[in-house]
Structure formats: C-alpha cells, structure tokens
VEXMIZA-824100 format. One line per field, with one value per residue (C-alpha): chain; x, y, z; residue in three letters. Coordinates in steps of 0.1 Angstrom, whole numbers, plus 2048, in hexadecimal, padded with zeros to 3 digits. Last residue first. Layout:
! VEXMIZA-824100
kette A / ... $
px X / ... $
py Y / ... $
pz Z / ... $
rest ALA / ... $
! end
This chain:
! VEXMIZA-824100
kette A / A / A / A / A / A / A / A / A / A / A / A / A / A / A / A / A / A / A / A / A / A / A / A / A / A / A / A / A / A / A / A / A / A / A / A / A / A / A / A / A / A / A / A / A / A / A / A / A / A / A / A / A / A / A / A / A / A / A / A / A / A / A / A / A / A / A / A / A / A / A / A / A / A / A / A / A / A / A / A / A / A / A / A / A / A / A / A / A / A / A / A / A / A / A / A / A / A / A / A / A / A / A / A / A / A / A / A / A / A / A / A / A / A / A / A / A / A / A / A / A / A / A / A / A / A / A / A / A / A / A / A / A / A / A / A / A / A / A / A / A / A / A / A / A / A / A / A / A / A / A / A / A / A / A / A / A / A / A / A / A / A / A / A / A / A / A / A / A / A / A / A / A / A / A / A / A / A / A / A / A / A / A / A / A / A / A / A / A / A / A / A / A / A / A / A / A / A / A / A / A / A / A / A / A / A / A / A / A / A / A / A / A / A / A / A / A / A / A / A / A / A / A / A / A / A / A / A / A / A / A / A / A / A / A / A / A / A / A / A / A / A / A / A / A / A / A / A / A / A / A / A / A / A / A / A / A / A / A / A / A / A / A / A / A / A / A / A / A / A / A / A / A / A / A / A / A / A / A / A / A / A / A / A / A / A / A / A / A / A / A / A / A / A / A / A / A / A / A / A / A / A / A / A / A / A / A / A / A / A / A / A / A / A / A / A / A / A / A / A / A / A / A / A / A / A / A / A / A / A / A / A / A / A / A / A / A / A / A / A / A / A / A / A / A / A / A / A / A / A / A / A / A / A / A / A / A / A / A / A $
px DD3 / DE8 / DDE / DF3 / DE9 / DFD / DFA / E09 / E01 / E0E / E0C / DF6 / DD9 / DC5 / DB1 / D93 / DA1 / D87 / D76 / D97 / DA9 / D88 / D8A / DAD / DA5 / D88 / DA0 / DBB / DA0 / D8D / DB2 / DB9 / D92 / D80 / D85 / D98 / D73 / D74 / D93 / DA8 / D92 / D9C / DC0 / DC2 / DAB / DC7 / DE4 / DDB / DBB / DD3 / DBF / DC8 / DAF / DA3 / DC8 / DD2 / DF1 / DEC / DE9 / E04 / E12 / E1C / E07 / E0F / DED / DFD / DE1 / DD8 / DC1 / DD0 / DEE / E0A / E20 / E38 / E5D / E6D / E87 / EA3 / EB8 / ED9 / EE8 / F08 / EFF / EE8 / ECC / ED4 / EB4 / E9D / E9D / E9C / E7F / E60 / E44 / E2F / E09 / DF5 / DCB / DBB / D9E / DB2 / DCF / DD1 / DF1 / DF9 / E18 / E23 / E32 / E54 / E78 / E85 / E70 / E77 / E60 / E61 / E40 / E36 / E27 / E4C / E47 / E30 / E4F / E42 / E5B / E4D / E64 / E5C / E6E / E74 / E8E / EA5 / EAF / EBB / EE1 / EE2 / F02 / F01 / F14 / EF6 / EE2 / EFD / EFD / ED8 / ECF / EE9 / ED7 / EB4 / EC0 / ECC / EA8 / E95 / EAA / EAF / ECC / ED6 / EB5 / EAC / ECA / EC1 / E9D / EA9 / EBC / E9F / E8A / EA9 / EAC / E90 / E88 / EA6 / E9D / E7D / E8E / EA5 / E8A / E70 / E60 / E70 / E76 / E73 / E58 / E5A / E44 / E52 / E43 / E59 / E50 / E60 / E5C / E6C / E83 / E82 / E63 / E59 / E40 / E46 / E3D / E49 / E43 / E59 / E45 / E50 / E3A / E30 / E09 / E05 / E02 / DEB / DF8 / DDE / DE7 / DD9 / DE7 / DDD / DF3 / DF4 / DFE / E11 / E06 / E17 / E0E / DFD / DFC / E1C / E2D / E50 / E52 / E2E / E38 / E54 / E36 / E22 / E37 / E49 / E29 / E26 / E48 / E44 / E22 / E37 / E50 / E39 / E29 / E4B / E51 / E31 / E38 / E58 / E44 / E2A / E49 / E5A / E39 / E30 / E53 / E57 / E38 / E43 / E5F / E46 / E35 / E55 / E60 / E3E / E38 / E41 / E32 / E0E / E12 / E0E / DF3 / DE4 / DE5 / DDE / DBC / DB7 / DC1 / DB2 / D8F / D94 / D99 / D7E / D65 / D6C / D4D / D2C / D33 / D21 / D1F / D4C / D54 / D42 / D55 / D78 / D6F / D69 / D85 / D9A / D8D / D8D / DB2 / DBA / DAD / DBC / DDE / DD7 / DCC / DF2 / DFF / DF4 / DFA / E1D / E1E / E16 / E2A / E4A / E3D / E41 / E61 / E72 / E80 / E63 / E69 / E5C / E43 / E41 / E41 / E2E / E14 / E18 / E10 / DF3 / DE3 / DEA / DDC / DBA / DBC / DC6 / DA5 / D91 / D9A / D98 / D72 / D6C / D7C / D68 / D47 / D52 / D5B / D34 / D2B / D3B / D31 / D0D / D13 / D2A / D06 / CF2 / D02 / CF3 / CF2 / CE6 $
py C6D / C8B / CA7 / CBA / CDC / CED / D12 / D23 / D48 / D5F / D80 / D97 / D93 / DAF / DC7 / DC6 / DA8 / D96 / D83 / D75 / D6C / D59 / D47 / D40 / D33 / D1D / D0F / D00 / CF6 / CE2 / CD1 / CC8 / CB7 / CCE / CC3 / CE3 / CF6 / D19 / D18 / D15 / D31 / D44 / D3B / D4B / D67 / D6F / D6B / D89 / D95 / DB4 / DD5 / DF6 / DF2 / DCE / DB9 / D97 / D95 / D73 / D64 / D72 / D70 / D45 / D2C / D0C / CFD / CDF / CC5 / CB1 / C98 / C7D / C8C / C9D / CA4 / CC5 / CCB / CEC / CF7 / D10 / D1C / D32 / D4C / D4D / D59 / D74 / D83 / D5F / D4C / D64 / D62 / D47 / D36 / D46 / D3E / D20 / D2D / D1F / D14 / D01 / CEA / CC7 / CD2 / CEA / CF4 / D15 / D26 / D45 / D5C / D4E / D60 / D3C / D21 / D01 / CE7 / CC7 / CB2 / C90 / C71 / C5F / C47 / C5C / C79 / C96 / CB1 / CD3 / CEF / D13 / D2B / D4B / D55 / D76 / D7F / D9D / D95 / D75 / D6D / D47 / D40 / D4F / D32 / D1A / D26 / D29 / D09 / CF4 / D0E / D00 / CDC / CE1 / CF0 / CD3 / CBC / C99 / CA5 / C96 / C8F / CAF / CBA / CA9 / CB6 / CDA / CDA / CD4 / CEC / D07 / D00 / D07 / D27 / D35 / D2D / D41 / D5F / D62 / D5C / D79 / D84 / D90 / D7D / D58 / D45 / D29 / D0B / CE4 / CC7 / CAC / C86 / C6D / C4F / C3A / C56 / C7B / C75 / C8F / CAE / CD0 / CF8 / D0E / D39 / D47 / D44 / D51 / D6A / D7D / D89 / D6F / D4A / D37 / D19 / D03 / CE5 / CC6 / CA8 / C8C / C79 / C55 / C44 / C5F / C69 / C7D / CA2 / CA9 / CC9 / CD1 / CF2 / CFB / CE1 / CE9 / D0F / D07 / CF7 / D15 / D33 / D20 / D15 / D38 / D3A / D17 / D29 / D41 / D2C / D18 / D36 / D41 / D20 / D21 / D45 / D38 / D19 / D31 / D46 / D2E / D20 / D45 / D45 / D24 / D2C / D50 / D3A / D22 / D42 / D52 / D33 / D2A / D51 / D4B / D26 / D37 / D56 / D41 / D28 / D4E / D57 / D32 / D36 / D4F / D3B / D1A / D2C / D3B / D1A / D0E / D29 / D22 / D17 / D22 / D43 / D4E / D38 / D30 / D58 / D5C / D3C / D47 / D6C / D62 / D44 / D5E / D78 / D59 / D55 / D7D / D78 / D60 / D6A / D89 / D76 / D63 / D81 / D96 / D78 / D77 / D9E / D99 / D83 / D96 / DB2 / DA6 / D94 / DB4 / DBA / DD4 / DED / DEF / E0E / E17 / DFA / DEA / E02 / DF8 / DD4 / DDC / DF2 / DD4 / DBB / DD1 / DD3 / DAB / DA4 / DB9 / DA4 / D83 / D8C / D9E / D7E / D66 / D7D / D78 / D57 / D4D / D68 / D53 / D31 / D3C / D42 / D25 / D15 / D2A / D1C / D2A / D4C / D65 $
pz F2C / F36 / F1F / F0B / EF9 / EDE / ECF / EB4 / EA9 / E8E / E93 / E7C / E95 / E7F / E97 / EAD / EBD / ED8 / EBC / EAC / ED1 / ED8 / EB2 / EBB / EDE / ED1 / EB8 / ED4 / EEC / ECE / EC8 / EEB / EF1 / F0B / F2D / F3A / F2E / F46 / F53 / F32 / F21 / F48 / F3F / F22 / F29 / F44 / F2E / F19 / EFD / EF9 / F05 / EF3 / ED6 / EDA / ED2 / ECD / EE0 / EF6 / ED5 / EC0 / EDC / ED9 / EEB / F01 / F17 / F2E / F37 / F59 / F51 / F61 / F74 / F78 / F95 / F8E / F88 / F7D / F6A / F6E / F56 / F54 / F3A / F2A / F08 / F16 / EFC / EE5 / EF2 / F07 / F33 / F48 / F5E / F48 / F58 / F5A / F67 / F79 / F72 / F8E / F86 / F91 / F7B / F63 / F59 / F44 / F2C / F34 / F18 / F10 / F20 / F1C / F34 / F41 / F4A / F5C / F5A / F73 / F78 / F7A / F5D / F47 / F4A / F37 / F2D / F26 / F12 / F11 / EF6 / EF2 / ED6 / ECE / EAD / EB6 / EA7 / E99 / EAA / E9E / EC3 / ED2 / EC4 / ED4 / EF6 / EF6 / EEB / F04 / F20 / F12 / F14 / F39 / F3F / F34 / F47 / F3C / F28 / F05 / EF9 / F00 / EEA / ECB / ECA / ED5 / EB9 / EA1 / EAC / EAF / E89 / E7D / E92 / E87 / E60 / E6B / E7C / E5B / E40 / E4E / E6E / E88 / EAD / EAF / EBD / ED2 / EDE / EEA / EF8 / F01 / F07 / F21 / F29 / F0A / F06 / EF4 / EEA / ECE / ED0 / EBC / EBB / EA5 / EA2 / E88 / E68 / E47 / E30 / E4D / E4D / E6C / E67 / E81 / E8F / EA4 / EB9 / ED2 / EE0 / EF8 / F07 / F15 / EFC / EE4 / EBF / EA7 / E9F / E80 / E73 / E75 / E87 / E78 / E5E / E55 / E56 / E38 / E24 / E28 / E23 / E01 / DF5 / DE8 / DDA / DC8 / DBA / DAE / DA3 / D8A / D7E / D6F / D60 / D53 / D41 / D37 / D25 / D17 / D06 / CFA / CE7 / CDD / CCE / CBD / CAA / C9D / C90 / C86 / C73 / C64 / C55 / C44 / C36 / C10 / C15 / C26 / C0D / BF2 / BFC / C05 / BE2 / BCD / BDB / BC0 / BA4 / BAF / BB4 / B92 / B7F / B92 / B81 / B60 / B51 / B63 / B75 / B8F / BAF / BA5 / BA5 / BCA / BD4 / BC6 / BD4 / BF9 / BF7 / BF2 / C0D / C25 / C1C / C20 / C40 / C4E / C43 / C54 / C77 / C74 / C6E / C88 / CA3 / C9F / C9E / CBC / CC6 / CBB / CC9 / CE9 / CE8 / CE0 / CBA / CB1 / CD1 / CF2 / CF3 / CD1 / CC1 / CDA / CD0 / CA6 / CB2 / CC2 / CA8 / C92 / CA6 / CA7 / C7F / C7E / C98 / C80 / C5B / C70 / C77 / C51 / C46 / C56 / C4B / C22 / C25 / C2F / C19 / BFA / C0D / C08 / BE2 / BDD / BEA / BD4 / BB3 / B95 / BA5 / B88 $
rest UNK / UNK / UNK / UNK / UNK / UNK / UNK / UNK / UNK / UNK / UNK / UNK / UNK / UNK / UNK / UNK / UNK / UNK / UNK / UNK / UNK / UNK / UNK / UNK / UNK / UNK / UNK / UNK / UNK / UNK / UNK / UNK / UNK / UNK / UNK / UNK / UNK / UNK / UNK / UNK / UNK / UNK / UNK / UNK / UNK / UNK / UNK / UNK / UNK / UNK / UNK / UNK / UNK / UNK / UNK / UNK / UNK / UNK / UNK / UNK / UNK / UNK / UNK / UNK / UNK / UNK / UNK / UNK / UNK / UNK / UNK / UNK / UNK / UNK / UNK / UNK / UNK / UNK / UNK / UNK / UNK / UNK / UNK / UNK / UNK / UNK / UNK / UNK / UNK / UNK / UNK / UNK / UNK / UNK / UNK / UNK / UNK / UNK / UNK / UNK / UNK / UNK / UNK / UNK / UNK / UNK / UNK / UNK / UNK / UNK / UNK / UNK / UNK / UNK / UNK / UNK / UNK / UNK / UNK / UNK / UNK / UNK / UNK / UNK / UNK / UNK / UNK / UNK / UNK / UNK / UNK / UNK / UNK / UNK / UNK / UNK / UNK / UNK / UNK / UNK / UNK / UNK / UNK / UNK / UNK / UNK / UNK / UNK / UNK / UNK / UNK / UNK / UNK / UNK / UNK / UNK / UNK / UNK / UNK / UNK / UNK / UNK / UNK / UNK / UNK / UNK / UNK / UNK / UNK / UNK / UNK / UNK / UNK / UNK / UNK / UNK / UNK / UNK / UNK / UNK / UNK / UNK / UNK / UNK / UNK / UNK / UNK / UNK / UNK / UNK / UNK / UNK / UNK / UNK / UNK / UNK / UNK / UNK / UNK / UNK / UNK / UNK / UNK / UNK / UNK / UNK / UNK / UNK / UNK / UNK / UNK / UNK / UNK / UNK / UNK / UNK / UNK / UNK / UNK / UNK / UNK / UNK / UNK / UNK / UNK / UNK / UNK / UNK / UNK / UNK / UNK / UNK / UNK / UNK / UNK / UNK / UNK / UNK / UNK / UNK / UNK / UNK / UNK / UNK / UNK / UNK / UNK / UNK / UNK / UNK / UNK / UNK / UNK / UNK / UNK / UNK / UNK / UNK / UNK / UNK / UNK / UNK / UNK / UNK / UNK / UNK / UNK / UNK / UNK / UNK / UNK / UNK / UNK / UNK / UNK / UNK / UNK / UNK / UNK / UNK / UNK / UNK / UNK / UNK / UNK / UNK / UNK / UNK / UNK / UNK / UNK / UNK / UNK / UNK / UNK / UNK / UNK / UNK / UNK / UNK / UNK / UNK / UNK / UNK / UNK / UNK / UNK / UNK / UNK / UNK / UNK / UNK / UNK / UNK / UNK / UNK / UNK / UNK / UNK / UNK / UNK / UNK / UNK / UNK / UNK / UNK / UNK / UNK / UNK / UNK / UNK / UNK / UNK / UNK / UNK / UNK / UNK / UNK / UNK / UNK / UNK / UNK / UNK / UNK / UNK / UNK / UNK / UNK / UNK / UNK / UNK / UNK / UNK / UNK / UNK / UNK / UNK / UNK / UNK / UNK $
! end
C-alpha cells in the first residue's frame, strides 16, 4: 500500500530519468570503446568521451538512488528517511571519489572548445584574407575629383588572390591618373606583385610628367625583382583639367576605349609587358579631351568571356560603349559584366576589373 502517492510519482518520475541517462551512457560507451580501437585510450578524443560517459553514468546511478529512496519512503511508514539518506549517500560518494577526475575532464573539454575557436578564428582570417587583400588591390570606393566622374567593378575569379588592380590618385593639383593592370598567374606571388607595382607606379608618376617615362621607371625596376614569367600589362591615363587633355601609355594591356563626340577609339598598347624586356622603351600619346568625353579601362577577364569558341572580345566592348556612352560610369561598368555573363556559356573564372572616367 502507497501511503505517500507523491514519493510514488517522484519514484517513476526517477525511474524514467534514469532509464534516459542509463541509454545515453550505453551509446557513450560503445563510443568510447571505438576510439579505443581506432585512436587509442590516452588521445584527446577519448579522453572526452569518456568525459562525457561518466558524467551521464553518474547521472544515472543518482536518479536510480533517488528512484529506490522515494519508492521505499511511499511505502513504508517509520523509517523510510533513514533509507533515503542511506542510499543517496552512493552517488554523494562517487561525486567526492570522482571530483578530481571530473574538473580534470572539465579543464579538457574547456581547452579543447577554446583550440577549436582559435582554429575557427583563422579560418575565417583565411577567408577574409582573399577579400580584404583584393580591396587593397581594387577598392570599392574610389575618391572623388571635381570635375570627374568615376565608375568601377572588380569581379574575383576562382583564384584565391587577385592579380588584376586598378587605381585613381592626383598626381598634382591638375592632374589625375587612372591606372588598370593585371598580373599574370594566379596565387600569392602574382598578387603581392600586383601590390607593389600599384604603389610604385604612384610614386613614380609623380616623378615624371609622362605616363610613359613612369612606365619605363616601372619596368626597369620590376625586372630587377627577376620574377621570372611574371609578366604585367598595364595601361595608364593621365588627365590634365588645366590643359583640356589625356596622355596615355600602354604596357602589352588589352585596349582600352575613348568616346568622344559618338566615336569609339581604341588606346593600344604603346610598349610591350612589364619585366618581358628589362630595357624596353615607351611611347605615350596625347589627345584633346573634353566635356563628356570618358576613358572605359577593363582587364581580359572581360574581353575573354567565352561562348564556345567565340570570346565576347573588344568589339562588343566598344559597341556596349557605343550604344549608351551617357549612361552613369558605375551602371556602364555593371551592365558590361552582366553582358559579358549572358554572352559566356561557360564559367568566367578570370577575374575582371574595370574603370570608367568621364570628363565632367
């Protein structure tokens, strides 16, 4: 006879929580005795495991007690709290026999969580990495200049590092330089190149009024470095607001295009690749510029988006140009990525910059 039903109710109550921990040890168990096997019972592993096994054992075995202690209290009249300190004086036992093991066990699983954020930590670094060394290479925001305005796009490839780069800076209080290039390969190497040609070209275009004198400078010293076939094209625009004019100068780099007063030309290339001849000469060229003349610069990823055996080429380009010249620089540069994306019937892998300048 149950003379009290509510030990009664917490008696099954115990019972169920122990059945629960009681399956969770036997699968921990099975688990443990598998890493056993496989990786041995000092590894880091196992050691959690078994962690875990004894913490969901002790569990059990203390909802067992209290199963019994209640179970004995709902029957038994006189006595019955005796019995309940009794029994629950087993698992207070094995928590103080088993205190050390289980901080220890503690320490471990907290180690472990803290090398496992460290570890996510750098790979999100990593993946960051790609991105953040691109924006040095070709930002999303481009300074202002009265009188200008400026467009750009930079598409990554399936490369982890970029090569391609593009820039605009004054150079002097009338002039402003635009700059595109893209470096050969794919990888840490061709991108570190790419870094630092950008930024020599910044001090040496500073140094020489002509584009193509700054461009020789670059060569000489980027062949110095001896990369090997690490060869660059580049194309380099220099707008003079004071004279009304543009000089460009061009390093083996796919043409670039001017529209002026409805007529697209192209600026070809007026030397050849940086580093493929150490010694080699420049040329630049000067032409009139103004209002509402712009200066379309692209990399081949674009120009080499490909449709089966036809690449989507310099002739779209300049027909996309053509068709709208008045559209805003930034919708021009999108619009030709999303033109070079529906003409491609496979992947553009390459990674594609563009800039556009228009003269104010």
């Amino acid at each position: 006879m149950i003379d009290r039903p509510i030990l009664g109710i917490v008696a099954v109550g115990a019972v169920l929580a122990a059945s629960v921990w009681g399956r969770s040890a036997r699968r921990l168990l099975r688990v443990s005795r598998r890493i056993d096997t496989s990786s041995g019972s000092h590894s880091e592993a196992a050691q959690v495991v078994k962690a875990a096994l004894l913490k969901d054992t002790h569990a059990a075995m203390l909802y067992a007690a209290v199963a019994l202690a209640a179970a004995a209290g709902s029957v038994s009249m006189s006595g019955w709290s005796d019995a309940v300190s009794v029994v629950l004086l087993v698992p207070v036992a094995l928590s103080l026999r088993y205190a050390q093991q289980l901080l220890s066990h503690a320490r471990l699983t907290e180690s472990r969580s803290q090398l496992e954020q460290r570890a996510q930590e750098v790979l999100v670094q990593e993946a960051l990495a790609p991105k953040r060394w691109a924006a040095r290479l070709a930002p999303e925001d481009v300074p202002e200049f009265a009188g200008f305005e400026l467009g750009t796009v930079y598409q990554a490839g399936t490369g982890m590092m970029a090569g391609d780069f593009f820039d605009v800076f004054r150079v002097a209080p009338t002039r402003v330089a635009a700059v595109i290039g893209d470096v050969a390969g794919h990888g840490i190497e061709p991108s570190i190149s790419a870094f630092q040609a950008k930024h020599l070209l910044r001090v040496f275009l500073r140094q020489y009024r002509d584009p193509a004198q700054a461009v020789e400078e670059l060569n000489r010293q980027i062949s110095a470095m001896d990369r090997g076939e690490e060869f660059i094209s580049m194309c380099v625009v220099v707008f003079d607001t004071e004279a009304g004019t543009l000089r460009y100068a061009s390093a083996g780099h796919p043409a670039s295009f001017y529209y002026h007063n409805g007529e697209v030309r192209p600026l070809r290339a007026t030397g050849p690749l940086l580093s493929l001849q150490p010694d080699a000469n420049y040329s630049s060229s000067e032409i009139p510029m103004q209002s509402g003349d712009l200066v379309l610069l692209y990399t081949d990823g674009l120009a080499e988006a490909r449709n089966g055996e036809h690449l989507f080429g310099e002739e779209r380009i300049a027909a996309h140009l053509r068709r709208d010249p008045d559209v805003d620089p930034d919708v021009l540069c999108k619009t030709l990525v999303e033109a070079a994306s529906d003409f491609a019937t496979t992947p553009m892998t390459d990674d594609i910059a563009i800039l556009a300048v228009r003269r104010a």
